[in-house]
C-alpha positions in Angstrom: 0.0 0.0 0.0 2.8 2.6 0.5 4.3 1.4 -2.6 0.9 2.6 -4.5 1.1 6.0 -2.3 4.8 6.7 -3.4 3.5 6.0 -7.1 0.6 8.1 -6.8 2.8 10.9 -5.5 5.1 10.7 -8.8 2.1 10.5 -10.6 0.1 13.5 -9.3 3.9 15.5 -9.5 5.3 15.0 -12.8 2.6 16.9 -14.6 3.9 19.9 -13.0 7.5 19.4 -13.2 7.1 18.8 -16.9 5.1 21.7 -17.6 7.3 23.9 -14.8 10.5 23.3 -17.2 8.9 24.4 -20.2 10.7 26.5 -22.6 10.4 30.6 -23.0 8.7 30.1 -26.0 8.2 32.9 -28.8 5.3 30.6 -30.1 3.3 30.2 -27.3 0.2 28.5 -29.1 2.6 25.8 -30.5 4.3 25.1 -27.2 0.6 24.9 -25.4 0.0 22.5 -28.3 3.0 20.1 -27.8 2.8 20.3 -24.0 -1.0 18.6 -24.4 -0.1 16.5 -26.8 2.7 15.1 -24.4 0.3 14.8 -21.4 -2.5 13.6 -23.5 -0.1 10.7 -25.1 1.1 10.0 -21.1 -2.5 9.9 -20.2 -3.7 7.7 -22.8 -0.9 5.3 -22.8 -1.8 5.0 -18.6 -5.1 4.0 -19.0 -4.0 1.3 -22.1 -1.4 -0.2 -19.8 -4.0 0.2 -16.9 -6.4 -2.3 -18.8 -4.3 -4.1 -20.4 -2.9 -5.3 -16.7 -6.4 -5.9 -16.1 -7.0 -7.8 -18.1 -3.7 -10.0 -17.5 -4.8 -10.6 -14.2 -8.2 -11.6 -14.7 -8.7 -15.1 -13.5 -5.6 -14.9 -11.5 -5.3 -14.6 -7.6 -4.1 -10.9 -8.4 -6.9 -9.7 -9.8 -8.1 -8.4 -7.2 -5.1 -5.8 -7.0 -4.7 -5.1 -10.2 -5.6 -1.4 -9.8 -2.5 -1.4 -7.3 -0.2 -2.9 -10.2 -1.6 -0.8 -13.1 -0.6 2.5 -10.5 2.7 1.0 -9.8 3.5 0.3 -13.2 2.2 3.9 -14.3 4.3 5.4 -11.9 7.0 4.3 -14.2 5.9 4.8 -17.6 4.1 8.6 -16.6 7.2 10.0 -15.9 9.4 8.1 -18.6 6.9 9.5 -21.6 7.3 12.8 -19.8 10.7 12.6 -19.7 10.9 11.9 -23.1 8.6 14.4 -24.3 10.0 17.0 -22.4 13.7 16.7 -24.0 12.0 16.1 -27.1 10.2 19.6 -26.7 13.2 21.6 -25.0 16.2 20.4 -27.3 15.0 19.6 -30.7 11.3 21.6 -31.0 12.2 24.5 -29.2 16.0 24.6 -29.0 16.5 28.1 -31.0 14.6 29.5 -28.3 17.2 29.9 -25.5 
């Protein structure tokens, strides 16, 4: 259970962080529209991996924490497609800008 509480911390705190290191941008319309299209493609892929797990476990003595493994393993790709998306958008997108 405090495994599932540390994830949901990195969860809820990556949003910000990625959107906190954002880029001065002299297009601001085009950097609001890669930032959600970052978040968005984070989100989505989330909620794939979140059924996809449940439906791995179905059947399985797991299943009945399989909300706790779909956070767990969230908590790792969240912040990885942020990550990514984030160097994607300050060093080859915006990298004139600095």
């Amino acid at each position: 259970m405090i495994l599932a509480l540390v994830a949901g911390i990195v969860i809820l705190t990556s949003p910000w962080i990625f959107l906190h290191f954002s880029p001065p941008a002299g297009n601001r319309r085009r950097l609001t529209w890669v930032n959600r299209a970052v978040l968005s493609i984070a989100f989505l892929a989330c909620a794939v991996l979140a059924l996809w797990v449940r439906q791995a476990t179905a059947g399985t003595a797991d299943f009945d924490w399989w909300w706790a493994i779909a956070l767990t393993y969230s908590a790792l790709l969240f912040p990885m497609i942020l990550l990514i998306g984030g160097v994607i958008r300050n060093f080859v997108l915006f990298r004139d800008v600095r």
